[in-house]
RODO-2510 file (C-alpha; in nm, 4 decimals, decimal comma):
residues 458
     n   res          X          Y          Z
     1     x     3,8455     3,2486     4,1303
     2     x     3,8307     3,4735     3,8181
     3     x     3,4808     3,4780     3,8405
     4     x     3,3542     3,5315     4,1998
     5     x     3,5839     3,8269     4,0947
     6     x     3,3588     3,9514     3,7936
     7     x     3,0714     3,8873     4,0903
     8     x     3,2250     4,1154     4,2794
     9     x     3,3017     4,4368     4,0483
    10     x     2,9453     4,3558     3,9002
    11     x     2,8773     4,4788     4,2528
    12     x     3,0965     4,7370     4,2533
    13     x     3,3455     4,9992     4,0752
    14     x     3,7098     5,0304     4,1341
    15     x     3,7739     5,3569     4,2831
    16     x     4,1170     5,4424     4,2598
    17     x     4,3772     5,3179     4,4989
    18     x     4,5311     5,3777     4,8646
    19     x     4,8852     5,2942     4,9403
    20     x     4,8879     5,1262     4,6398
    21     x     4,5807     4,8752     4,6849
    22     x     4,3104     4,8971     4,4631
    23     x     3,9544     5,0198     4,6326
    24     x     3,5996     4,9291     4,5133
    25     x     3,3531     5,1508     4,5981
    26     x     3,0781     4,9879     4,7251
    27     x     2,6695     5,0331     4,6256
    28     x     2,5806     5,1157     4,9344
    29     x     2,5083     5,4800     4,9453
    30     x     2,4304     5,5869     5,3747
    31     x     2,7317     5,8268     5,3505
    32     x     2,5730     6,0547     5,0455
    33     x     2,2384     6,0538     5,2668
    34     x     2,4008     6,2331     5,5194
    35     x     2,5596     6,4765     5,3050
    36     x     2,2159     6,5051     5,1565
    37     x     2,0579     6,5745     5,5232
    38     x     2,4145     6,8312     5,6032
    39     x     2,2862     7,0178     5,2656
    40     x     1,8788     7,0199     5,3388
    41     x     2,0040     7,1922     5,7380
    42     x     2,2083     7,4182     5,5656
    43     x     1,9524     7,5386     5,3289
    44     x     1,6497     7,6140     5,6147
    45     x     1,9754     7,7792     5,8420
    46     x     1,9919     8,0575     5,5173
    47     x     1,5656     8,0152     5,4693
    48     x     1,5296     8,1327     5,8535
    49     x     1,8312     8,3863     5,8243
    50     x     1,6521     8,5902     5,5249
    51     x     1,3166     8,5251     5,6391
    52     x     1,3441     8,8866     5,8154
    53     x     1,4780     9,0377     5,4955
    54     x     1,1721     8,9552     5,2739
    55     x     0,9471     9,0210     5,5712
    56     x     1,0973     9,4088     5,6792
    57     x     0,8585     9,6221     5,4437
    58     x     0,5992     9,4773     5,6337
    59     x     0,7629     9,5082     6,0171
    60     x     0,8626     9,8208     5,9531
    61     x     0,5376     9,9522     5,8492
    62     x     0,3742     9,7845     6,1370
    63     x     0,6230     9,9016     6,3982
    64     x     0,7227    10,2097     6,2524
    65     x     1,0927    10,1175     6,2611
    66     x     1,3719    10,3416     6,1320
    67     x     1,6219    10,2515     5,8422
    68     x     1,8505    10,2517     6,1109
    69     x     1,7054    10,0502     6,3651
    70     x     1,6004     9,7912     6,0716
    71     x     1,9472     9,7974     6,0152
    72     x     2,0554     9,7298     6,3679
    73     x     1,7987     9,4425     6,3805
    74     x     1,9375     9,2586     6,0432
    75     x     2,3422     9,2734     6,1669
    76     x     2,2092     9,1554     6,5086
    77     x     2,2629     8,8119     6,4193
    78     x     2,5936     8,8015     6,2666
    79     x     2,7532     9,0104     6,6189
    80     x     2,6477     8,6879     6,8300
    81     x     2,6787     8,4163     6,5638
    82     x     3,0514     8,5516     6,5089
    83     x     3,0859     8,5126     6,8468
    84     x     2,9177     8,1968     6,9053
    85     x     3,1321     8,0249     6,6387
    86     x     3,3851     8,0120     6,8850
    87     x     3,2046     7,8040     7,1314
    88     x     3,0288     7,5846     6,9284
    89     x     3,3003     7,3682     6,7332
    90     x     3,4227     7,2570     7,0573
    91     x     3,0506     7,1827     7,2042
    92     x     2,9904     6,9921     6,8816
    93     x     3,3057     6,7932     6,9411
    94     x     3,1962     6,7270     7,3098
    95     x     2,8992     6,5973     7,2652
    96     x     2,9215     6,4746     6,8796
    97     x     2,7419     6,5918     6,5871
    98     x     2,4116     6,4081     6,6242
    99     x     2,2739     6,6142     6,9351
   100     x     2,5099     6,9118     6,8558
   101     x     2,3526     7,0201     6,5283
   102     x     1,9848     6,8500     6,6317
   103     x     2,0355     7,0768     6,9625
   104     x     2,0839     7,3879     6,7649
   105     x     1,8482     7,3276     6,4925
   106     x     1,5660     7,3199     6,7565
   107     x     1,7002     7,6477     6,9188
   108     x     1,7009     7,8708     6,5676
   109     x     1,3851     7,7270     6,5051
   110     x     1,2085     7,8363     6,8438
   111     x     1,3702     8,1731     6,8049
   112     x     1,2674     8,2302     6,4450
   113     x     0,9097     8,1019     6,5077
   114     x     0,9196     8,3824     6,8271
   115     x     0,9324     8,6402     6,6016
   116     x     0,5777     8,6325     6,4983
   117     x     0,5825     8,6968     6,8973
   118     x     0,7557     9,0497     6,8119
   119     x     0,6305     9,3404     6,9373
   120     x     0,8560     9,6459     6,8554
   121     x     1,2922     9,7141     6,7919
   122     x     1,3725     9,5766     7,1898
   123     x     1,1886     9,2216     7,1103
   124     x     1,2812     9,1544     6,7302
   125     x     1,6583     9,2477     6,7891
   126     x     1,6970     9,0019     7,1206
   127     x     1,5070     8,7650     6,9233
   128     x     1,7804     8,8290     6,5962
   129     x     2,0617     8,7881     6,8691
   130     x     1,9159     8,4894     6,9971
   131     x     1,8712     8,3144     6,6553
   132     x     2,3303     8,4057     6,5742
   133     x     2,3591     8,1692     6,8936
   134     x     2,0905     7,8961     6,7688
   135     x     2,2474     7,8705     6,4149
   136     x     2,6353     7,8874     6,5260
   137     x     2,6749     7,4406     6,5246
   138     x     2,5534     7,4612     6,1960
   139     x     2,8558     7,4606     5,9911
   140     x     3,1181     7,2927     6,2555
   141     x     2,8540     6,9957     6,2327
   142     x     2,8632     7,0069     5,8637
   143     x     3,2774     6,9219     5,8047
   144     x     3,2789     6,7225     6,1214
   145     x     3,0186     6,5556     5,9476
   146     x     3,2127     6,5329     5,6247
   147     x     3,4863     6,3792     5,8392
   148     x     3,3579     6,1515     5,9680
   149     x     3,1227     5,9849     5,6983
   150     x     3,4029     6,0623     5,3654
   151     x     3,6495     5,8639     5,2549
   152     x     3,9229     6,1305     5,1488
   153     x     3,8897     6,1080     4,8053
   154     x     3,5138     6,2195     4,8062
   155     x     3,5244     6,4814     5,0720
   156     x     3,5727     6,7853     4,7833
   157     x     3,2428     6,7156     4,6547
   158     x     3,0689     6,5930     4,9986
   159     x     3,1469     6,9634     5,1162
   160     x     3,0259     7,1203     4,8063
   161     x     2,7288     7,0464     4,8088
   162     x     2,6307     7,0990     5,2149
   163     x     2,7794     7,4557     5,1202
   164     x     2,6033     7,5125     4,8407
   165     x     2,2684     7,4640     5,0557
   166     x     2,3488     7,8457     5,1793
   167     x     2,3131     7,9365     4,8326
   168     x     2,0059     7,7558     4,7792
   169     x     1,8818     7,7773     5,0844
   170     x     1,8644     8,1995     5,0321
   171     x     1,7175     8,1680     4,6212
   172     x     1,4509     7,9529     4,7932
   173     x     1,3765     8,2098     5,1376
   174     x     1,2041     8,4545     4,8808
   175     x     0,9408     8,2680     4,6803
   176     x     0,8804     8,1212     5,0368
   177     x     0,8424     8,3921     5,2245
   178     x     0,6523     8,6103     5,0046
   179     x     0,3989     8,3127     4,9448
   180     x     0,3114     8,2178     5,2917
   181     x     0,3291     8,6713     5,3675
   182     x     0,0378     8,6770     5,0841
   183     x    -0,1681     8,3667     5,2106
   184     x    -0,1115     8,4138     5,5929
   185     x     0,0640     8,7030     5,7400
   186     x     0,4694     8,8084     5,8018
   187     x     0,4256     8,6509     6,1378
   188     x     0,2587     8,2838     5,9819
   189     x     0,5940     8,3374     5,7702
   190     x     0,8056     8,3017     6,0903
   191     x     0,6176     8,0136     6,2158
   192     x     0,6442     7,8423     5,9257
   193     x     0,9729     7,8105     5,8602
   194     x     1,0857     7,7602     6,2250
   195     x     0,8323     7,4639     6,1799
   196     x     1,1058     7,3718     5,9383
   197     x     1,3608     7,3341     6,1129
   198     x     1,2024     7,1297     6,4037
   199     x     1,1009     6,8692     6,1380
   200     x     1,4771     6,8853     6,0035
   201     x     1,5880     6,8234     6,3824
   202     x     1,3777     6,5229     6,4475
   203     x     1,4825     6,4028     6,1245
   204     x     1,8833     6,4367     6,1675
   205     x     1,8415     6,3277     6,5471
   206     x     1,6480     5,9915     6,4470
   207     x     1,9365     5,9507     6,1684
   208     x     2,2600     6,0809     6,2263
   209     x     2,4999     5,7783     6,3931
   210     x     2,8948     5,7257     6,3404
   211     x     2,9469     5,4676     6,0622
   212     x     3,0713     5,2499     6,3067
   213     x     2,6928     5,2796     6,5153
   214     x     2,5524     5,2836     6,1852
   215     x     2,3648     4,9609     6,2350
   216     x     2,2430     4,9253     5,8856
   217     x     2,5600     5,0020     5,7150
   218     x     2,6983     4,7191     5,5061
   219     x     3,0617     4,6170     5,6491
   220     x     3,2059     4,7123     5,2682
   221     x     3,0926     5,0593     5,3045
   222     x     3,2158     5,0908     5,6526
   223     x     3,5564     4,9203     5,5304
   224     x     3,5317     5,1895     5,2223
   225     x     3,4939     5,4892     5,4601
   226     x     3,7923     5,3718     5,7035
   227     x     4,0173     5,2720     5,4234
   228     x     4,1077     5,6270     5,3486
   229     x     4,1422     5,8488     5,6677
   230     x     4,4172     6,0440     5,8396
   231     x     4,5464     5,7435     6,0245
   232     x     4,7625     5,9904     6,1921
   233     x     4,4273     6,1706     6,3601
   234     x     4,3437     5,8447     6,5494
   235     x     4,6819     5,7786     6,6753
   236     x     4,7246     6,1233     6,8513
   237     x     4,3843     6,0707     7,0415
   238     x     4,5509     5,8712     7,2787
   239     x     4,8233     6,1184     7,3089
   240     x     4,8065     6,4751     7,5139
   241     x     4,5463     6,6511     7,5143
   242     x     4,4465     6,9672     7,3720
   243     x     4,2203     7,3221     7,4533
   244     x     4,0781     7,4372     7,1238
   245     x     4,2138     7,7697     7,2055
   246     x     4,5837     7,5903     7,1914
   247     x     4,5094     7,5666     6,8704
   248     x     4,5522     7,9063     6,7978
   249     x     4,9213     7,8234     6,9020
   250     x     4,9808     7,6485     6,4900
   251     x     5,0576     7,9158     6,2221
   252     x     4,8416     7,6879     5,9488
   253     x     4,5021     7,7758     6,2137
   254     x     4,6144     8,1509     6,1464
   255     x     4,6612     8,0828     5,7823
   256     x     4,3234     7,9641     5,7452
   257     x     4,1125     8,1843     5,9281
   258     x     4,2816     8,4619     5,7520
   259     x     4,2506     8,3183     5,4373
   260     x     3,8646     8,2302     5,5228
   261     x     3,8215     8,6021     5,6375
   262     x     3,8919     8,7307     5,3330
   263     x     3,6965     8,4992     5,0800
   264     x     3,3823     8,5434     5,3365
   265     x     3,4739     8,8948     5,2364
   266     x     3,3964     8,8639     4,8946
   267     x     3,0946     8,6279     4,9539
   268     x     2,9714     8,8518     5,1599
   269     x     2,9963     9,1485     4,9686
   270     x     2,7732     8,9249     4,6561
   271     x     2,5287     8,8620     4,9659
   272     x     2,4873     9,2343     5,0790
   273     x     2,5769     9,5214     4,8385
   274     x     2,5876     9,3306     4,4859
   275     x     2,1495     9,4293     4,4451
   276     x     2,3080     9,7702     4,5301
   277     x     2,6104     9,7960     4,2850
   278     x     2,3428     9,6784     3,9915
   279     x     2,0593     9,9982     4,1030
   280     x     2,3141    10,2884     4,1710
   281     x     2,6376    10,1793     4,0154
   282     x     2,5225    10,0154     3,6991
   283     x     2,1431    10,1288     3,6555
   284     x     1,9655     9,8641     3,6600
   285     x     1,6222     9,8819     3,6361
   286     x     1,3931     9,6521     3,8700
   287     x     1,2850     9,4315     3,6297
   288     x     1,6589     9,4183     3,5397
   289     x     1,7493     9,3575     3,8722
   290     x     1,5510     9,0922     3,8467
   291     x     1,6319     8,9154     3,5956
   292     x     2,0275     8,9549     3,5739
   293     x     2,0921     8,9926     3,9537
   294     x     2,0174     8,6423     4,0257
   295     x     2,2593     8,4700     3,7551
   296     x     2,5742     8,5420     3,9913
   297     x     2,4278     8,3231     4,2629
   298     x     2,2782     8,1035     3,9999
   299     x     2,5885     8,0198     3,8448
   300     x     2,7771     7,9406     4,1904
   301     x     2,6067     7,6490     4,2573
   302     x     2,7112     7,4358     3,9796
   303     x     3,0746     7,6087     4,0077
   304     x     3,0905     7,5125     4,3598
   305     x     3,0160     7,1368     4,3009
   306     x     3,2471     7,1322     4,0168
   307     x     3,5470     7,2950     4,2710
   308     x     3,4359     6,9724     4,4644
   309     x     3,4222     6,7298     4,1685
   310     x     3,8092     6,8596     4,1152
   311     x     3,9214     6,8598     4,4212
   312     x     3,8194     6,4571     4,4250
   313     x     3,9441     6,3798     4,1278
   314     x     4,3060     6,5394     4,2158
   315     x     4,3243     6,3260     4,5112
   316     x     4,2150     5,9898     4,3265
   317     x     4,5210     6,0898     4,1089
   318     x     4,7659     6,0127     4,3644
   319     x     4,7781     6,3986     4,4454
   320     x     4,8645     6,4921     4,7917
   321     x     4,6134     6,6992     4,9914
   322     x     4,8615     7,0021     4,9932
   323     x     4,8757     7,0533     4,6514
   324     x     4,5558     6,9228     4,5506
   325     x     4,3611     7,1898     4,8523
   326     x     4,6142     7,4889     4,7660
   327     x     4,6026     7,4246     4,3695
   328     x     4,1960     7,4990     4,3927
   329     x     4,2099     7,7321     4,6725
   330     x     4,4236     7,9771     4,4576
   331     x     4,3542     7,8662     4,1714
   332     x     3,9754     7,9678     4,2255
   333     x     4,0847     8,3122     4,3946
   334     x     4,2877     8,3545     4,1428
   335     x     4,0029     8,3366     3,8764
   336     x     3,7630     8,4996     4,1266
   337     x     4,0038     8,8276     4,0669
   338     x     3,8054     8,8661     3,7125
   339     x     3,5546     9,0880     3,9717
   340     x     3,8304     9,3850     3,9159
   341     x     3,7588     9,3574     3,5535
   342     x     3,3919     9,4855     3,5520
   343     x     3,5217     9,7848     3,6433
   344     x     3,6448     9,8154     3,3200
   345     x     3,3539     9,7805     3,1229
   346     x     3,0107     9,9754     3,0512
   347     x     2,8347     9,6803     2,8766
   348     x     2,5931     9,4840     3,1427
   349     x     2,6039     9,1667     3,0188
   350     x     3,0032     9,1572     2,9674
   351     x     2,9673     9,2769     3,3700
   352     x     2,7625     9,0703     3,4739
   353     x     2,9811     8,7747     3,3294
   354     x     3,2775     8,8566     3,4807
   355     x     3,0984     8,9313     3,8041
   356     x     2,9455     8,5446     3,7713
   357     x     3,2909     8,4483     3,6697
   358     x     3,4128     8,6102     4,0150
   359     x     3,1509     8,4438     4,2771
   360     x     3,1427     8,1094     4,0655
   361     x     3,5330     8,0714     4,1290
   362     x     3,5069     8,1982     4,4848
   363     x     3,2591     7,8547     4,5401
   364     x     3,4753     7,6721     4,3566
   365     x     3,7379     7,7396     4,5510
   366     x     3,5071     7,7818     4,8724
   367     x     3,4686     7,3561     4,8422
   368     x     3,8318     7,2972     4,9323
   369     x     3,8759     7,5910     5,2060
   370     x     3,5756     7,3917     5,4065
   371     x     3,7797     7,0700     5,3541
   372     x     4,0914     7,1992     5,6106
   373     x     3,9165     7,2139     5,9092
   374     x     3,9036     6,8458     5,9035
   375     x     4,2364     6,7834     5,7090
   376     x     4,4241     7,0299     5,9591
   377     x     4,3136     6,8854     6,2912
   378     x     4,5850     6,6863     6,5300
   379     x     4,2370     6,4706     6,6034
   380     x     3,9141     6,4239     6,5327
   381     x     3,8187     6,5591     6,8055
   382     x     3,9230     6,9304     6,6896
   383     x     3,7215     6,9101     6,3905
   384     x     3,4595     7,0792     6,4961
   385     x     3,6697     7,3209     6,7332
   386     x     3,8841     7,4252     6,3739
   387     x     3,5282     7,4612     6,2190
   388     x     3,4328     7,7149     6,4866
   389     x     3,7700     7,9080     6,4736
   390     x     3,6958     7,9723     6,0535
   391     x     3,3961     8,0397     6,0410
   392     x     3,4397     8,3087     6,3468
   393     x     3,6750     8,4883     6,1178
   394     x     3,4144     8,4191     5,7952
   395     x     3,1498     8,6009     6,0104
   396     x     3,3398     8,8915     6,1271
   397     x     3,4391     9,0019     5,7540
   398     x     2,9989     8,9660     5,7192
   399     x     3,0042     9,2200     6,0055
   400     x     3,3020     9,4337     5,8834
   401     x     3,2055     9,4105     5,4758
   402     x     2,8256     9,5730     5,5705
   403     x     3,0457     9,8885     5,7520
   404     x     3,3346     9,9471     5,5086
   405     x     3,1472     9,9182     5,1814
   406     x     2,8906    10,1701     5,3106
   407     x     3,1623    10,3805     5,4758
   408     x     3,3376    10,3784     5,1357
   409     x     3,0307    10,4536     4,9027
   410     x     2,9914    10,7951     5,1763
   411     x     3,3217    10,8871     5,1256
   412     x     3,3573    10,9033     4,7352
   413     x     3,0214    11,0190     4,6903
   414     x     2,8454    10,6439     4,5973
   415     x     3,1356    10,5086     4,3888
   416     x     3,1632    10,1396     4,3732
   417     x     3,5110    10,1519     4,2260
   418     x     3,6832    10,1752     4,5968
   419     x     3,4476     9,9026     4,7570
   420     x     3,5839     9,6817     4,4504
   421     x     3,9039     9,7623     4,4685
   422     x     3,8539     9,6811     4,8215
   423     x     3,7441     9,3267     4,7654
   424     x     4,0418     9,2495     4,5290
   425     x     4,2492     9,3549     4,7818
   426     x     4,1196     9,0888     4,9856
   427     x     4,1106     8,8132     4,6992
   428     x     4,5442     8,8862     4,6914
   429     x     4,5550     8,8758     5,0840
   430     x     4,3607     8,5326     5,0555
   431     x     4,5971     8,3993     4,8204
   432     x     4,8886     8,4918     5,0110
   433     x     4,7625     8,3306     5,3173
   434     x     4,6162     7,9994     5,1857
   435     x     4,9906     7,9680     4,9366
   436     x     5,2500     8,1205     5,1926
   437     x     5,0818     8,1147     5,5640
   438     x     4,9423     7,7307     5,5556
   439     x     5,2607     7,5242     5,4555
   440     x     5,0955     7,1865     5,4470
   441     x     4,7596     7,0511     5,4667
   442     x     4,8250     6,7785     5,7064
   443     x     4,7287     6,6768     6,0478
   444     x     4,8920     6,9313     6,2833
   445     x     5,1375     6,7670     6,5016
   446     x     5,0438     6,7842     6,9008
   447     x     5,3864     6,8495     7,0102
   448     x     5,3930     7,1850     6,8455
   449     x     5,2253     7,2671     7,1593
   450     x     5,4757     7,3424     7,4437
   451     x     5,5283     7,0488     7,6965
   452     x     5,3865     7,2433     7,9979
   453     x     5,0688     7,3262     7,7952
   454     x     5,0316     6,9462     7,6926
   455     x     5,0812     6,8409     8,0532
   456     x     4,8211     7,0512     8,1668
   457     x     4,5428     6,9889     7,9520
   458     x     4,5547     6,6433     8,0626
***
């Protein structure tokens, strides 16, 4: 007996326990391949989104655009992807992730190929608006995704790296971008990256199953996904049913799209004004810019899977998900409040630092926010639908961050000291919400939902 029980951990490690029985993880690796696939989508979603930024010297010169209609064509796509957020968790909970995020996958990459179809503002704006609807599944597929393929304990790291593919996925868009523009054209650019995206859909549709219709999943890996879920999420399916806009009903749903409003916030801000801040508050020279401006992002990637390595090993510890989520949810926004700090300082580097400090800890931190979607749900079938809800209040603080900082920088004559004051503001509003708002990160109970409501969602 003792040793078809070497034979067996020669095949496997011991992973930590549930309930108090030891589990093995098993070789077999199909779960990490679909994380792998979540984080290549992700990356060509942020590739197709900032394929018009590296293009726009070029359209506007052709078209003779404005600054401000160039400006109205760029925020196009956040207006109806906000929007569209709240539609598409619940699609990609009706019809399941496989044809949700293969469905939307083809549609951004039709409408970002179109634009070398552009003709002038009217067609490359509809075309921008059409491209916020195409890309909205894109992150509700991801957690459901999560969800469904990771055991709890290695859902922290699972989710850190499909996020970090928005990261990547913009470094990359450049080089890209600029290298097909000097070989082929801005339009070829369009085309070519759309082309992307229907070779990513083909891909995800040909692969993407439940580990249960898995067919070439080994029964130990299947056992070691199952071992560790929210049995209480399976048990209410056969309860009531419930609207995704019920769920707006729970304070924790509140909790977290606040909370997720205001660290998009702060993302954000990195994403828009931060090449800004380093020209006309700090005086940075292009070749500066370019060589410093990058290390923020840089440095968030590695930060981000390390928020996910911790989050994993906290669990494995015997931590609950409450503390474990909250403790690096405010923990990170706690760090991330170092951005305040460069205010206080004239040397670059010692800026530039604490600014890297800042958007590191936000990712780190970022890794454990995308985990309560699918911790939080009464079901499994609300993943998605919880998804939506966040990341509709992620995207309106991209809309609202683009207005206020600019607004800001008019009224005190280009300062950056209010728009930074601004987004520490927001880091303290995120902590409150995520420590005082969200009590526990558990399944939400269904009957928290009046009995009329229940009855007639039926």
């Amino acid at each position: 007996m003792s040793s078809d029980l070497s034979k067996d951990r020669s095949k496997a490690r011991v992973a930590g326990s549930v309930d108090g029985r030891a589990v093995v993880r098993p070789k077999g690796n199909v779960r990490w391949m679909i994380i792998i696939l979540a984080f290549i989508g992700t990356a060509i979603i942020y590739i197709d989104r900032a394929n018009l930024s590296a293009a726009v010297p070029y359209i506007q010169e052709e078209f003779s655009l404005t600054s401000t209609q160039v400006g109205l064509i760029l925020s196009g796509f956040f207006w109806t992807y906000s929007v569209s957020q709240l539609v598409a968790g619940w699609f990609v909970d009706k019809v399941g992730v496989r044809r949700g995020y293969a469905l939307g996958a083809i549609l951004w990459s039709i409408f970002t190929a179109a634009t070398a179809l552009g003709r002038g503002f009217a067609s490359l704006l509809t075309l921008r608006l059409l491209l916020g609807v195409g890309e909205a599944p894109g992150y509700p597929s991801n957690v459901k995704a999560v969800r469904e393929w990771m055991p709890r304990r290695e859902r922290g790291f699972a989710t850190a790296l499909f996020d970090s593919g928005s990261r990547v996925g913009t470094a990359l868009s450049l080089p890209i971008v600029v290298l097909v523009i000097a070989l082929l054209g801005w339009r070829e650019s369009f085309v070519v990256t759309g082309l992307l995206g229907i070779v990513w859909a083909i891909a995800w549709y040909a692969i993407y199953r439940t580990p249960r219709e898995y067919k070439r999943l080994s029964p130990e890996e299947l056992a070691y996904i199952e071992r560790d879920q929210e049995a209480k999420q399976q048990e209410a399916l056969t309860g009531p049913r419930i609207r995704w806009i019920d769920l707006l009903r729970f304070r924790s749903v509140w909790g977290m799209m606040l909370g997720n409003f205001c660290v998009a916030f702060v993302i954000y801000w990195f994403v828009t004004w931060f090449p800004t801040y380093l020209v006309d508050g700090r005086g940075f020279s292009l070749p500066s810019l370019g060589l410093l401006g990058p290390i923020p992002a840089l440095a968030a990637v590695p930060l981000g899977w390390l928020g996910g390595v911790v989050a994993d090993r906290l669990i494995r510890a015997g931590w609950g998900s409450t503390r474990a989520r909250k403790t690096c949810i405010i923990g990170g926004l706690v760090v991330s409040t170092s951005i305040l700090l460069s205010l206080f300082t004239d040397n670059a580097v010692v800026a530039i630092a604490l600014l890297s400090l800042s958007y590191g800890s936000l990712t780190f931190a970022n890794a454990s926010v995308w985990l309560l979607p699918g911790e939080l749900a009464p079901t499994t079938r609300h993943v998605g639908s919880l998804a939506g809800l966040m990341n509709f209040a992620g995207s309106l603080a991209g809309i609202l961050v683009s207005i206020a900082v600019g607004a800001l920088l008019d009224a005190t004559g280009g300062s950056f000291t209010a728009p930074l004051v601004m987004t520490f503001g927001f880091l303290v509003l995120g902590i409150f919400s995520f420590a005082f708002i969200i009590k526990r990160v558990e399944p939400l109970e269904l009957d928290a939902v009046s009995p009329s409501t229940s009855a007639s969602t039926k």
